[in-house]
C-alpha positions as CSV (number, residue, x, y, z in Angstrom):
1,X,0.0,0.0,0.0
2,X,2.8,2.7,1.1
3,X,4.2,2.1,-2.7
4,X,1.1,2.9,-4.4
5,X,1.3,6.4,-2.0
6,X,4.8,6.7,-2.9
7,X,4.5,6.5,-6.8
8,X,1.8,9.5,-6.2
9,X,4.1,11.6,-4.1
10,X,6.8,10.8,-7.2
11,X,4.3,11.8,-9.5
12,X,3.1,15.3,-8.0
13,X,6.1,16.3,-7.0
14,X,7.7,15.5,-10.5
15,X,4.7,18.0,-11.8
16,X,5.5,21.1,-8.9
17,X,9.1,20.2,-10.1
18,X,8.4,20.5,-14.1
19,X,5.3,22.5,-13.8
20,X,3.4,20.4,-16.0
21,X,0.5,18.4,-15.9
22,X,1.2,15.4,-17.9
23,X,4.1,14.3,-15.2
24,X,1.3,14.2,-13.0
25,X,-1.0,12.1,-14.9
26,X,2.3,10.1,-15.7
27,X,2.1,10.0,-11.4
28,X,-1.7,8.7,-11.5
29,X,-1.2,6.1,-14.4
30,X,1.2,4.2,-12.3
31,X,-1.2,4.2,-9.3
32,X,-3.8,2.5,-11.6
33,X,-1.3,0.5,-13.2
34,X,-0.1,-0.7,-10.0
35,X,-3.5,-1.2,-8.2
């Protein structure tokens, strides 16, 4: 379970860090992927 948190925490902070919203969604596919 603390993975699945951890591949979202990736994922947003990878979009604060680019500023882009795709990175994000990148971030969310992998929590569906992974579910």
């Amino acid at each position: 379970m603390y993975q699945f948190l951890v591949a979202g925490y990736i994922g947003m902070f990878m979009s604060l860090s680019d500023l882009t919203y795709a990175n994000w969604q990148e971030g969310l596919g992998v929590l569906l992927v992974l579910e």
